[in-house]
C-alpha positions in Angstrom: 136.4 93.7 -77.4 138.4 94.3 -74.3 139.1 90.6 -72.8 138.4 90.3 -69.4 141.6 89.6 -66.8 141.8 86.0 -65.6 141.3 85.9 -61.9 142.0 82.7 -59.6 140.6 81.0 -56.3 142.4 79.7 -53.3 140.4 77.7 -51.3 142.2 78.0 -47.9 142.1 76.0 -44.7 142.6 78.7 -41.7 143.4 75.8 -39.4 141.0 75.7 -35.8 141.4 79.5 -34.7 144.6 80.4 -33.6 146.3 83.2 -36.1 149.5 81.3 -35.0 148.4 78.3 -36.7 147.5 79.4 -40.3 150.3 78.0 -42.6 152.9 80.2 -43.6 150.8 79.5 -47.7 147.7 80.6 -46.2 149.4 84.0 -45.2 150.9 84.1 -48.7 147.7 83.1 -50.8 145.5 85.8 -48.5 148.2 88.5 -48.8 147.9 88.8 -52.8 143.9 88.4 -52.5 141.5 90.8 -53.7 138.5 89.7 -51.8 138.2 87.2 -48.9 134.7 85.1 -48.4 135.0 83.5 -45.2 132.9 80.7 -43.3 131.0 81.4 -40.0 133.5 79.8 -38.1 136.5 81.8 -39.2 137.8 83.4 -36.1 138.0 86.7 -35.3 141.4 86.8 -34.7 142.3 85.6 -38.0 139.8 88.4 -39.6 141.7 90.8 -37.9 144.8 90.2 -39.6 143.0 90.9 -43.2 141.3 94.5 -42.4 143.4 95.6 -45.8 141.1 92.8 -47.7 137.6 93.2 -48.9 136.2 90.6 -46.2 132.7 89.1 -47.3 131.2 86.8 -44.6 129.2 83.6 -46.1 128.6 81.6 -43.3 126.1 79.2 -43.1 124.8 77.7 -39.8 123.7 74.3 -39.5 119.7 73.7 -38.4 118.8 77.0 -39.3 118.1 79.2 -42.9 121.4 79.1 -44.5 123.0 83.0 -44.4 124.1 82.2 -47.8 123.2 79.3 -50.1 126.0 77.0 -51.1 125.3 77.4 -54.4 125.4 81.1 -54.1 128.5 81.1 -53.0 129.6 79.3 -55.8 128.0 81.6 -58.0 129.9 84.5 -56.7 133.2 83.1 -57.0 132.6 82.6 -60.1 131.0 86.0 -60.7 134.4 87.7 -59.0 136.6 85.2 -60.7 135.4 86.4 -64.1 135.9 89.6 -63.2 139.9 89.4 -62.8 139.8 89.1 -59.0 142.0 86.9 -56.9 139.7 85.4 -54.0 140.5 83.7 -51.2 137.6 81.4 -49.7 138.5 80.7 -46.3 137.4 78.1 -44.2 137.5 76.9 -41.1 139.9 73.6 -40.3 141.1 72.2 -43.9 138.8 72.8 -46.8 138.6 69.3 -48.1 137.3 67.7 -44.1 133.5 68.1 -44.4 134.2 72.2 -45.6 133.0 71.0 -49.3 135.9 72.1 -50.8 135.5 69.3 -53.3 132.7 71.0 -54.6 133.5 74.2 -54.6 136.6 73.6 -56.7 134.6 71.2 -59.3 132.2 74.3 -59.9 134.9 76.4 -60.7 137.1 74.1 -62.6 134.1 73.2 -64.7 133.6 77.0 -65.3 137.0 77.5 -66.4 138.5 78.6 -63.5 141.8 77.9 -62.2 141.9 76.8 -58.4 144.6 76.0 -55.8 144.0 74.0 -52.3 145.5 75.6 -49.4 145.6 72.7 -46.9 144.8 74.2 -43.0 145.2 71.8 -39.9 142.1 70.4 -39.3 140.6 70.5 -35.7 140.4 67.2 -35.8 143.9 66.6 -35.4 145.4 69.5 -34.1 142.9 70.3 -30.8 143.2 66.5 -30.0 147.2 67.2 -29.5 147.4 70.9 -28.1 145.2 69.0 -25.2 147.9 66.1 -25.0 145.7 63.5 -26.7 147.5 61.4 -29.0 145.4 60.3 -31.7 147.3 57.1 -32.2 149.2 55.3 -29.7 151.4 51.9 -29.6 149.9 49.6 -28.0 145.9 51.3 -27.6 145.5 52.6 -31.3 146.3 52.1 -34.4 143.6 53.8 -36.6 141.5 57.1 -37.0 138.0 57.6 -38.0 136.7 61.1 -38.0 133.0 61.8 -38.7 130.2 64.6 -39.0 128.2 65.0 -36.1 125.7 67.0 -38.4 124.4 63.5 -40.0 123.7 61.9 -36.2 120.1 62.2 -36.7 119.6 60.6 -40.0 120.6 57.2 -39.7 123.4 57.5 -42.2 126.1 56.3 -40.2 126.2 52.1 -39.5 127.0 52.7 -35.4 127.8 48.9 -35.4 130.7 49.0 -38.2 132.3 52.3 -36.6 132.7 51.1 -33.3 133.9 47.7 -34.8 137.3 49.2 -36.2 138.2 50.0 -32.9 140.8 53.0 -33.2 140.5 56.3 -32.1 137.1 58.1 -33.4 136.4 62.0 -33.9 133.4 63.8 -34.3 133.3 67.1 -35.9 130.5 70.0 -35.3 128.7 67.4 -32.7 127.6 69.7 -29.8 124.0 69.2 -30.6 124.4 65.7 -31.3 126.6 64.4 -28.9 124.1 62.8 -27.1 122.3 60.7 -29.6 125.7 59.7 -30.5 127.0 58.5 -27.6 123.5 56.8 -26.9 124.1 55.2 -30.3 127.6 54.2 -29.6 126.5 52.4 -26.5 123.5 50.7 -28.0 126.3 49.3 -30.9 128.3 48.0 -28.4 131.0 50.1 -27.6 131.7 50.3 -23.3 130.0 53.6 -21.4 133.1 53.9 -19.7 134.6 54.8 -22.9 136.9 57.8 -21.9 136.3 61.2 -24.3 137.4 64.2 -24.7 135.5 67.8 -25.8 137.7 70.5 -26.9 135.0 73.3 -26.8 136.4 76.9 -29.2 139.4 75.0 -29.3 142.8 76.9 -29.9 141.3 80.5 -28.8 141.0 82.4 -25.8 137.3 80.4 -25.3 139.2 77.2 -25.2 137.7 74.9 -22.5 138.3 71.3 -22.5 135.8 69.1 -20.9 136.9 65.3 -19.9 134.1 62.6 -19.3 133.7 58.8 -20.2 130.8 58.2 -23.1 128.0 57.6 -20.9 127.7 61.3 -19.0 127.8 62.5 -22.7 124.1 63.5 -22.6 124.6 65.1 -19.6 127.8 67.2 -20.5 125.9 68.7 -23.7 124.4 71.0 -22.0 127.8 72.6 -21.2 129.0 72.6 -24.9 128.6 76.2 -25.7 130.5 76.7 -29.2 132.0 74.5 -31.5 133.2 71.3 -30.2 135.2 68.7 -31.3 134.5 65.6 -29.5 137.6 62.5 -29.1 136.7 59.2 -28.3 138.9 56.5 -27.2 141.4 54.8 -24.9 144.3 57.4 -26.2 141.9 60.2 -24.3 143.7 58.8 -20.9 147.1 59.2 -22.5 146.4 63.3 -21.8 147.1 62.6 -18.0 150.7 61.7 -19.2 151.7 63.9 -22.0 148.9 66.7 -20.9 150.2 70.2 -21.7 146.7 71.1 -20.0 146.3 73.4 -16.8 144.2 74.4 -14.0 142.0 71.3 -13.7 138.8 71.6 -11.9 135.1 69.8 -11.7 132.2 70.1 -13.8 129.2 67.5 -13.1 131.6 65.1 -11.8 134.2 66.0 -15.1 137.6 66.8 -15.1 137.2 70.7 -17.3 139.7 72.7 -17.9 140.4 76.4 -19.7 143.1 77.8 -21.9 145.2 79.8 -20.5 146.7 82.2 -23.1 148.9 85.5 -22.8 
């Protein structure tokens, strides 16, 4: 009997959007894949670079019937994996920051399957400072705290604890949520003048950034038209003095602005 090939999975972080910001691994580990499966968010800029690749889209949107079960994704790794192929699963951000990467790479490994982690720059940190936020700051922060915005609605965060460690906090994949969060924010103490910032398709030619304080929050959703990553925190005011931001104008009261790319 013929043995099969051994193939091998990189689970990639393709960084926010911006071709220019996939690590110079990423290009490396894609370049000598067979197949690419790629998440919704994967820009199309990116895609464009991999036309060569067999590109199989797996996206799954939150709220609504998943394109793709998670664990038929899994399944077809595995499945291509088996068969001698080299596949790339690319993701959005970094794989391992609410991508469930974890998972993914426990599935295989427990099938046999050998698997490498491709870190990407996660949106959490990289928006915040190509819109002249700086997460931390001497004297206003000292700590991070990133969260989902996808669990808002089910009572699985402790509001109370969060906004007691003080710090900086970010909220991932919020634009639906933003507003029971902030309202939940408020309600655990933390001050409605609170500033934030909402980098909406961050790092592509969609980019805008919205600028507001916590309590026009439920307002602002309305203008959050993609996916948004959402800063909270005294460090938000640093961006008037290290801003790399142009073309201010007024939205609802709210300092807005748009990428300007050439």
């Amino acid at each position: 009997m013929t043995q099969m090939p051994e193939g091998h999975v990189y689970l990639i972080g393709a960084g926010p959007g911006d071709p220019d910001l996939l690590t110079v691994k990423a290009m490396k580990a894609l370049s000598i894949s067979d197949i690419v499966m790629y998440d919704r968010l994967v820009s199309n800029d990116i895609l464009n670079l991999l036309r060569n690749k067999e590109l199989i889209p797996v996206g799954k949107e939150h709220g609504k019937n998943p394109e793709i079960a998670q664990n038929e994704i899994n399944w077809m790794m595995l499945d291509y994996a088996l068969r001698g192929y080299t596949v790339a699963r690319l993701k959005c951000g970094d794989p391992m920051i609410f991508g469930r990467g974890g998972e993914e790479a426990a599935f295989l490994v427990s099938h046999g399957i050998s698997v490498e982690i491709v870190p990407g720059l996660t949106s959490a940190i990289s928006l915040a400072e190509m819109v002249g936020v700086p997460l931390t700051h001497r004297g206003i922060s000292s700590s991070l705290t990133i969260i989902s915005g996808h669990r808002a609605g089910n009572n699985d965060y402790d509001w109370r604890s969060i906004v007691n460690l003080g710090g900086t906090l970010v909220i991932l994949m919020s634009a639906d949520t933003i507003g029971r969060v902030s309202n939940s924010l408020i309600d655990a103490g933390m001050p409605g003048d609170m500033p934030v910032c909402m980098v909406i398709n961050g790092s592509t030619p969609m980019q805008r950034v919205l600028f507001c304080r916590l309590s026009e929050c439920e307002m602002v959703q309305r203008e959050l038209n993609g996916p948004t990553t959402i800063i909270i925190g005294k460090v938000v005011d640093m961006a008037e003095k290290v801003q790399n931001i142009t073309n201010p104008g007024e939205v609802y009261g709210i300092h807005s602005t748009d990428a300007q790319y050439r």
